[in-house]
C-alpha positions in Angstrom: 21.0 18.0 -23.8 19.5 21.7 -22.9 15.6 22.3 -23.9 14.9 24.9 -27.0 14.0 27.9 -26.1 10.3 29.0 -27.6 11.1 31.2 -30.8 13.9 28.6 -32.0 14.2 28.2 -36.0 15.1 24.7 -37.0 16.2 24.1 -40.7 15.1 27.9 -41.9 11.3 26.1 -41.3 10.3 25.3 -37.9 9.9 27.9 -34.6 9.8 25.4 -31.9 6.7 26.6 -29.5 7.0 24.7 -26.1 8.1 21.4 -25.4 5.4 18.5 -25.5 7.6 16.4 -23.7 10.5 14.2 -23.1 9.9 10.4 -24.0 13.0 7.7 -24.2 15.7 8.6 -26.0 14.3 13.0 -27.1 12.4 15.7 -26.5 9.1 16.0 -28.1 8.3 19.7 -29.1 5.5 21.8 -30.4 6.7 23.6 -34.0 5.0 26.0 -36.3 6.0 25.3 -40.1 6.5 28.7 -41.0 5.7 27.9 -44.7 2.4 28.2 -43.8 -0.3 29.9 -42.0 -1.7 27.4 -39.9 0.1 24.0 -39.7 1.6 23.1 -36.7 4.0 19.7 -36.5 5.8 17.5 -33.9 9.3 17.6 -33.7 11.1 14.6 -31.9 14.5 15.4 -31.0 17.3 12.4 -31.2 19.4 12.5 -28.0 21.8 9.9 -28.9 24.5 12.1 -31.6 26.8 8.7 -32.4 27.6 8.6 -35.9 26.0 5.2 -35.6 22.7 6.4 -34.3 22.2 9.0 -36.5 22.6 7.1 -39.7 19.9 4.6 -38.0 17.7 7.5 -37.2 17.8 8.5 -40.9 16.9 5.1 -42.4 14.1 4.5 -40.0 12.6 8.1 -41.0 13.0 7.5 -44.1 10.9 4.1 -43.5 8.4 5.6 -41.1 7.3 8.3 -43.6 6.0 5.8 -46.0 3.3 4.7 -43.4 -0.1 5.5 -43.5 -2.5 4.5 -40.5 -5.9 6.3 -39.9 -3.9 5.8 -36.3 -0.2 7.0 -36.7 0.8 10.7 -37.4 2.4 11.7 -41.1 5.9 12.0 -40.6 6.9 14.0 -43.3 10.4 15.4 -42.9 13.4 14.9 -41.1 17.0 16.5 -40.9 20.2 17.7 -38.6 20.4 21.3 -37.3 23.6 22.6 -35.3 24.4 18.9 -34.8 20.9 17.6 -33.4 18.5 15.2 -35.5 15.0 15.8 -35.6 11.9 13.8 -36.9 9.0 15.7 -38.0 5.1 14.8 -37.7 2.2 15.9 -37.9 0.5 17.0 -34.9 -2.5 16.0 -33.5 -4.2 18.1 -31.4 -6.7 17.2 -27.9 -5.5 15.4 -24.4 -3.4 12.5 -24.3 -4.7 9.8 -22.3 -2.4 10.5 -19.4 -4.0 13.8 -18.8 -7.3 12.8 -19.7 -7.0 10.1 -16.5 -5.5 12.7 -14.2 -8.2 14.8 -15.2 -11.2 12.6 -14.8 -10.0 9.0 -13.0 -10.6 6.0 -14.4 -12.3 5.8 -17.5 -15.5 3.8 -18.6 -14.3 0.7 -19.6 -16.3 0.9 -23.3 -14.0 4.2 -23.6 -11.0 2.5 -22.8 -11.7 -0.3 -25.0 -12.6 1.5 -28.0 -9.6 3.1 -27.8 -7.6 0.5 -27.2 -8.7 -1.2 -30.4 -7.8 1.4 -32.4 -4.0 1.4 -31.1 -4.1 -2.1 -31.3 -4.8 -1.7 -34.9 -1.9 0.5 -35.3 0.2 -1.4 -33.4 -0.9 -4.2 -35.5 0.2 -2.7 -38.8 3.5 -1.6 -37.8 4.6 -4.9 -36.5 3.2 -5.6 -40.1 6.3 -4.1 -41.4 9.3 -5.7 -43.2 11.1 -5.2 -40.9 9.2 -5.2 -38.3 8.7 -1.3 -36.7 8.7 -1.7 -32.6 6.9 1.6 -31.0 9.1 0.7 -27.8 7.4 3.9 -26.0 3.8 2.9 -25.6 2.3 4.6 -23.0 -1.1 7.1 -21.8 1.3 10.1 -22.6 1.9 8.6 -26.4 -2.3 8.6 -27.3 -3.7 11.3 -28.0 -7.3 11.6 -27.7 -8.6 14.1 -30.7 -11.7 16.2 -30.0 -14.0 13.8 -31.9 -12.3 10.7 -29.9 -10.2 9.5 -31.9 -7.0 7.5 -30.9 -3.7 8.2 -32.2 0.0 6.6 -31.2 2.7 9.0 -31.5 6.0 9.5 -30.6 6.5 6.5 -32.3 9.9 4.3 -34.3 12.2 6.9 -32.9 15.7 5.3 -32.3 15.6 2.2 -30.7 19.1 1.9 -29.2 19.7 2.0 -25.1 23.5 2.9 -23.6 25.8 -0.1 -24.2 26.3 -1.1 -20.9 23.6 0.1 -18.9 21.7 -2.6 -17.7 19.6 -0.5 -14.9 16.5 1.7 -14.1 18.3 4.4 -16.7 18.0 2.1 -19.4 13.8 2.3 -19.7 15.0 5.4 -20.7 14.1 3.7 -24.1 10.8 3.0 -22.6 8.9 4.5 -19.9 9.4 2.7 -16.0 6.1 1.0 -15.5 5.4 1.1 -19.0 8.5 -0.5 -20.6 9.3 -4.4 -19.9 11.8 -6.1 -18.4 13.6 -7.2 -21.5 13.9 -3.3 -22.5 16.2 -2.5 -19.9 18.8 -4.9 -21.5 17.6 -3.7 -25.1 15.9 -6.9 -26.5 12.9 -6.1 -27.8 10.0 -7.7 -30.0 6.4 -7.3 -31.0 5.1 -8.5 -27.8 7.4 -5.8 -25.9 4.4 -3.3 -27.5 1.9 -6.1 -26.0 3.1 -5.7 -22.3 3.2 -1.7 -22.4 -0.2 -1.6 -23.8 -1.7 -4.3 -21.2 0.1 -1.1 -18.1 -1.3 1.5 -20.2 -5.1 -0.3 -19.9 -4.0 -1.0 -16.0 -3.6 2.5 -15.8 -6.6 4.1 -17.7 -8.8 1.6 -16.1 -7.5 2.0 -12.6 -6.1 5.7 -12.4 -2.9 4.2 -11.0 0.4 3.4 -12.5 1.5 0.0 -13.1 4.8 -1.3 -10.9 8.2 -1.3 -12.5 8.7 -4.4 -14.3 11.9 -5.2 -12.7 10.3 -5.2 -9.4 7.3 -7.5 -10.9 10.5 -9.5 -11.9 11.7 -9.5 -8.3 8.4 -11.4 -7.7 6.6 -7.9 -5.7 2.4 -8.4 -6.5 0.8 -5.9 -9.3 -2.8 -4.9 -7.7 -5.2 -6.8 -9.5 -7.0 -3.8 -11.9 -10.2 -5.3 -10.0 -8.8 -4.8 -6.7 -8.4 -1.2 -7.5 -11.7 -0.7 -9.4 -14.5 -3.2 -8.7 -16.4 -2.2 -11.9 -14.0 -3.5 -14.2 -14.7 -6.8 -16.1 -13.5 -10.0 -15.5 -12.2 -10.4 -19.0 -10.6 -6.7 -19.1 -8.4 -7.4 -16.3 -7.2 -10.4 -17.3 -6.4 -9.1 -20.8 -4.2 -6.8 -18.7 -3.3 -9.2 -16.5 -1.8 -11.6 -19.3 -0.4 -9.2 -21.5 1.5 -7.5 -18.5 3.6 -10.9 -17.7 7.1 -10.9 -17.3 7.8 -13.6 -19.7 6.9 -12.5 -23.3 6.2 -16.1 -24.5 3.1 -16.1 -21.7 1.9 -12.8 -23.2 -0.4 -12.6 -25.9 2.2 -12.9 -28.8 0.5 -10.6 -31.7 -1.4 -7.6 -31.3 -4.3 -9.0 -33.1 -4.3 -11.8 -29.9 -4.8 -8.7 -27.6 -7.4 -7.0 -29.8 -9.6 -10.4 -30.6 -9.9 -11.0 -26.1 -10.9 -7.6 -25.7 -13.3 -8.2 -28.0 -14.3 -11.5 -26.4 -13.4 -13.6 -29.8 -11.2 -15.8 -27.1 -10.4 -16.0 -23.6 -8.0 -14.6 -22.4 -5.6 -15.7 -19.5 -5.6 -15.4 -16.2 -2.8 -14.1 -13.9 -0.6 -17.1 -15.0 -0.5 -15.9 -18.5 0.0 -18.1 -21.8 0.3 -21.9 -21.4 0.3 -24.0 -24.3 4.0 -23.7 -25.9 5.3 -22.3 -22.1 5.0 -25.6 -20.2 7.2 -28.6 -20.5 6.6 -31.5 -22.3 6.6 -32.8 -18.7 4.0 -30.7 -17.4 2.0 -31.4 -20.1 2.3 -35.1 -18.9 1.5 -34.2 -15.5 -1.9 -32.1 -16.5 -3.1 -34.9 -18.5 -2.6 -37.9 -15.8 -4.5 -35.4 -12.9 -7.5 -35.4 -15.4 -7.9 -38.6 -15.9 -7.1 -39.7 -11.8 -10.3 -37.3 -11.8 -12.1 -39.3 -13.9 -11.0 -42.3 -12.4 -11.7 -40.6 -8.6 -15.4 -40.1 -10.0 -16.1 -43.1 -11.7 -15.5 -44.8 -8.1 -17.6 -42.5 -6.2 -20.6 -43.2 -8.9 -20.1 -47.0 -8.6 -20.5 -46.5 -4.4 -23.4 -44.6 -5.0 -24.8 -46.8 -7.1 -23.9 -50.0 -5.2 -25.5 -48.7 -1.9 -28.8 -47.7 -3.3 -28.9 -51.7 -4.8 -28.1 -53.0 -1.2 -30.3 -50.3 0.6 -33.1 -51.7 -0.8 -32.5 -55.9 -0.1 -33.0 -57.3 3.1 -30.1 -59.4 3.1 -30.3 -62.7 5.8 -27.5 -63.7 8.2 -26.2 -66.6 5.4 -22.6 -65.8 3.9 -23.9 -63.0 1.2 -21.2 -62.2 -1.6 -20.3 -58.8 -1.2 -17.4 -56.8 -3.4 -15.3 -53.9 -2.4 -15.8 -50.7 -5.7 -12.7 -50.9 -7.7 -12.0 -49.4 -10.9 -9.8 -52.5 -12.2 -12.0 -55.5 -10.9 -15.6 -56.7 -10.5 -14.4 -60.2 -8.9 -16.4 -60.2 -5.4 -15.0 -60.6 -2.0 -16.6 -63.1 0.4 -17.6 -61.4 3.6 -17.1 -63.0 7.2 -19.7 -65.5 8.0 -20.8 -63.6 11.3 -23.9 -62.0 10.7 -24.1 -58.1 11.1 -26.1 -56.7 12.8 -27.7 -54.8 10.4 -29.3 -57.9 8.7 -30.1 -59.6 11.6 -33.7 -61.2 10.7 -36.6 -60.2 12.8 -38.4 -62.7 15.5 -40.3 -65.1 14.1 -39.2 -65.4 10.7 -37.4 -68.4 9.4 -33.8 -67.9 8.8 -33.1 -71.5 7.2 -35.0 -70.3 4.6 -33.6 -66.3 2.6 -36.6 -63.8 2.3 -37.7 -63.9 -1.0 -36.8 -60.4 -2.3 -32.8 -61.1 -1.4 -33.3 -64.3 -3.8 -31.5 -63.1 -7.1 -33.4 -63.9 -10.7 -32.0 -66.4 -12.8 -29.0 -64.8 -14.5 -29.0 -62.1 -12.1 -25.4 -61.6 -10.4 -25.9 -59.8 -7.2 -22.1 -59.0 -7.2 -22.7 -57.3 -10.1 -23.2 -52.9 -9.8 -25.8 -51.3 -11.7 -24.1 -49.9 -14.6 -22.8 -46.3 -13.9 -21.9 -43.7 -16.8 -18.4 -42.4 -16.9 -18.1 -39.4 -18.9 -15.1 -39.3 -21.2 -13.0 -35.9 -20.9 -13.2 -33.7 -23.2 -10.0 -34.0 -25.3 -8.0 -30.8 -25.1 -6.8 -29.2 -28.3 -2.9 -29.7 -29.2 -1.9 -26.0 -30.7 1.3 -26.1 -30.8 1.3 -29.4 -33.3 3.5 -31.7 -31.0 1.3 -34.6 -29.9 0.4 -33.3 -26.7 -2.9 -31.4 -25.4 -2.8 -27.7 -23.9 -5.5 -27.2 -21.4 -6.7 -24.0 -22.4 -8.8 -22.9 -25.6 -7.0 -18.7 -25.5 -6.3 -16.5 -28.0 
């Protein structure tokens, strides 16, 4: 589909300026509304001119202008000129984040963050929507930065069907490659679709470089780690990226307001292996739970040979048969050592050895096969979130 010249009047209203830009499925151009003096709008072009689409694009701008989001542009019009469809918002003047990077390099990470919150907060309300609204195109060239630094998410609800068919790198056409996960390049697309393209669009602020394509993440190729590229980054920044950016949308964070509270250090985050609780088998769950308590079991042994060598360290034991017992976690019963006297507690010249040294003589109702008690701590029982009997060994968002 050709570009619009500048000077261009759409619907008797609109003289399209310059482009802004092309995003997934249109172009996004820079309008005057000739109705008056000073207003300027966004016009987001529909590509896609099946009878099918168009009637989809109407109903969804008919939904999208009842929003209102400190957050979100007005859209306040839409209609069909000389066969192509147009959406019509307000526009928001300043940098988008794209250029704002290219211009500076990485951003402070306060900056980044506060900015973040505030799409996540838009983000948040449209997934609020019945239906559900799915930006699908979330990216540093969709937030604009406004003079007074204020975030807003544009280019956003605009047709949300890909090419029957076309399963391949053309298909993020409906997304943005690096940006756009791999479930978009077959079409299916939720909530946490919005998650993953906002975790690359913090990679890249925070980092200056652009995230890999998800279908090579897919492929099993390494993302940088966002502290690899920039030291200064915090621990719990990158792996808010690092979790929302996973290929499997159940081990991303699975609302908006997940995302939001670990920025904000309400909950920990993931690391690089993303969500666990509901992801792992039943199985696995199994597995992690018998590997603690072989821990415990591993420690409670070492403490009870600790303990029993300080009690023989300190008796001078004679060359009689002495009782002795091997540490075990399942017994106390003692084991009867060889009659040969060691050579360790072979008794010096001159003393008597018919008759034990007094301080190897137990007290009455003193075992000497008996260990000083040892403390075994108890693990910590792990919280069961997803209601099905069995602990998840995390506490995250």
């Amino acid at each position: 589909m050709t570009t619009l010249p500048a000077g261009t009047i759409l619907a008797n209203r609109y003289q399209i300026s310059r482009p802004l830009g092309r995003g997934g499925m249109g172009t996004l151009y820079l309008a005057r509304d000739t109705r008056f003096e000073r207003r300027y709008v966004a016009l987001k072009e529909n590509s896609n001119r099946s009878p099918e689409a168009q009637t989809q694009f109407r109903l969804e701008a008919e939904v999208l202008a009842t929003l209102h989001h400190p957050n979100l542009p007005a859209v306040t019009d839409h209609f069909i000129s000389d066969g192509r469809q147009f959406l019509v918002m307000d526009y928001v003047k300043g940098e988008n984040l794209e250029e704002q990077v290219m211009r500076l390099g990485p951003l402070a990470e306060a900056q980044v963050l506060d900015q973040a919150k505030q799409v996540l907060d838009a983000l948040a309300y449209l997934h609020a929507q019945s239906p559900p609204i799915i930006h699908r195109d979330v990216k540093p060239a969709n937030i604009r930065i406004t003079p007074e630094g204020k975030a807003i998410l544009v280019d956003f609800g605009v047709v949300k069907y890909m090419v029957p068919g076309q399963f391949t790198a053309t298909a993020a056409r409906a997304g943005s490659p690096g940006y756009a996960p791999i479930e978009q390049y077959a079409g299916g697309t939720d909530q946490r679709s919005d998650i993953y393209s906002m975790g690359a669009t913090l990679y890249f602020a925070l980092t200056g470089q652009e995230p890999l394509e998800a279908p090579l993440l897919a492929a099993g190729q390494t993302l940088p780690s966002p502290r690899q590229l920039n030291p200064v980054i915090s621990r719990r920044a990158e792996e808010t990226i690092l979790r929302a950016m996973q290929s499997e949308a159940g081990r991303r964070f699975q609302s908006a307001a997940e995302m939001m509270a670990a920025l904000q250090g309400e909950c920990t985050p993931a690391l690089a292996g993303g969500r666990i609780g509901k992801s792992i088998t039943r199985q696995q769950k199994f597995i992690l739970g018998g590997m603690v308590g072989l821990a415990a079991m591993i420690f409670c042994l070492l403490a009870t040979w600790a303990a029993w060598g300080a009690i023989t360290s300190r008796e001078t034991l004679t060359p009689a048969l002495v009782p002795t017992e091997t540490p075990a976690a399942a017994t106390t019963a003692p084991i009867v050592t060889s009659a040969t006297p060691q050579p360790t507690n072979t008794v010096p010249p001159g003393q008597p050895t018919s008759t034990p040294a007094p301080t190897s003589t137990p007290l009455s109702g003193q075992s000497t096969s008996t260990p000083a008690p040892t403390f075994t701590p108890s693990p910590t029982p792990l919280p069961d979130s997803d209601g099905d009997g069995i602990a998840n060994i995390h506490d995250q968002c």
